[in-house]
matplotlib code that plots the C-alpha trace (Angstrom):
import matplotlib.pyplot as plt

x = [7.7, 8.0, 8.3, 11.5, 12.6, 11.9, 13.8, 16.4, 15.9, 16.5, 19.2, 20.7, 20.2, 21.9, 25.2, 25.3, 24.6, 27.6, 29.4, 29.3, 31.8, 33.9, 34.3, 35.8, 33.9, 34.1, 37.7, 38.2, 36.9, 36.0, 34.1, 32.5, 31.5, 30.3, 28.4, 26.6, 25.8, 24.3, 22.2, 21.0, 20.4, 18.4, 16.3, 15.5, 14.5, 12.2, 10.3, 9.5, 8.2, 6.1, 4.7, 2.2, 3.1, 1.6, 4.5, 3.8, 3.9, 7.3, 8.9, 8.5, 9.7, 13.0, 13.9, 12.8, 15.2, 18.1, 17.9, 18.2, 20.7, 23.3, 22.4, 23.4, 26.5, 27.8, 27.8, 29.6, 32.1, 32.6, 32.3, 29.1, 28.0, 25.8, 23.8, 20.2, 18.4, 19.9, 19.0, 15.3, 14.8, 16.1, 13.9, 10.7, 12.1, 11.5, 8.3, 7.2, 8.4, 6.9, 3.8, 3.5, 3.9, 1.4, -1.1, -0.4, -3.6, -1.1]
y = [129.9, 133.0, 130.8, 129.7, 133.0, 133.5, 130.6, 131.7, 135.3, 134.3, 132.0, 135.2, 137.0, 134.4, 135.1, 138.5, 138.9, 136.8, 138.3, 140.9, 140.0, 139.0, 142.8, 143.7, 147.5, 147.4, 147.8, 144.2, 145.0, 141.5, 140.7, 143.9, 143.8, 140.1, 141.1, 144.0, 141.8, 139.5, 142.2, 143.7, 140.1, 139.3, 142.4, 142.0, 138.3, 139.5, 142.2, 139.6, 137.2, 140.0, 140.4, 137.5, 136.4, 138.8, 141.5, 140.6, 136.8, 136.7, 140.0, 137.4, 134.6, 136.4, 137.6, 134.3, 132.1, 134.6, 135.2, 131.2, 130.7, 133.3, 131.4, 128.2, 129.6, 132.1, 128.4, 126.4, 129.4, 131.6, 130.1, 131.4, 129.6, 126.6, 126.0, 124.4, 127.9, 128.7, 126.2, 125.8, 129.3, 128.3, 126.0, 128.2, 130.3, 127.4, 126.6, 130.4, 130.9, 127.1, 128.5, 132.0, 129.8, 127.3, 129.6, 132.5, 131.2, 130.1]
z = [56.9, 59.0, 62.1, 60.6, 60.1, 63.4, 64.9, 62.8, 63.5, 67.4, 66.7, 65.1, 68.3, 70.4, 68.1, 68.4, 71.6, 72.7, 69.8, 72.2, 74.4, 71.9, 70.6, 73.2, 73.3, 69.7, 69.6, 67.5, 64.1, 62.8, 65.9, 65.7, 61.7, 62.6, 65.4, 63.6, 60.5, 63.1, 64.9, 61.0, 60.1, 63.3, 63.4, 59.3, 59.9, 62.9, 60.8, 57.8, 60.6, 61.8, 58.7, 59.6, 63.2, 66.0, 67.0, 70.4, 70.2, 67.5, 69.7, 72.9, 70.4, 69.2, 72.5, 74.9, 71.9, 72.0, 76.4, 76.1, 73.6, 75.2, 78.9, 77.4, 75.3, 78.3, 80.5, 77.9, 76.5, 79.0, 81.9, 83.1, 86.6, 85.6, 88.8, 89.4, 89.8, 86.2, 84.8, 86.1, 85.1, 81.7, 81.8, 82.4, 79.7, 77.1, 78.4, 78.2, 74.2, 73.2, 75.1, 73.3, 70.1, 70.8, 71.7, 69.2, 66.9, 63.7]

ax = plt.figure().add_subplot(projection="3d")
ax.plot(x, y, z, "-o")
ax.set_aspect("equal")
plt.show()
């Protein structure tokens, strides 16, 4: 279960992070409420993982599934540059957070 949370807890991360952008400096109020529900949400999901996951391993987690999420949503919404380096350190990215999981001992 708290390796859902944590999925989720990342997945929440990805959304506020480009939420972001979308606030314009926090000067467009919905954007901004929904990106600060997003960042409570995310960080509240994170603690109850850590709960049983290793801080280390679900910190590394949250942050290697939200860096990926906003690299892959900056290319397809905002017209990040999609380019082979970008995408082969995307790659190691993955490999790094399914590698932390694997070998976290849960």
């Amino acid at each position: 279960m708290a390796w859902w949370l944590l999925i989720v807890a990342g997945l929440l991360e990805t959304g506020w992070a480009i939420g972001l952008k979308y606030t314009e400096g926090f000067t467009r109020p919905l954007a901004s409420c929904l990106t600060i529900a997003g960042i409570v949400a995310s960080m509240y999901l994170l603690s109850v993982a850590a709960r049983t996951i290793p801080i280390g391993t679900a910190y590394a987690v949250w942050v290697g599934i939200g860096a990926a999420g906003a690299v892959v949503l900056g290319m397809l919404l905002l017209g990040e540059p999609r380019n082979a380096g970008r995408l082969f350190f995307l790659g190691l990215l993955l490999v790094a957070v399914v590698g932390l999981k694997a070998t976290s001992g849960d």
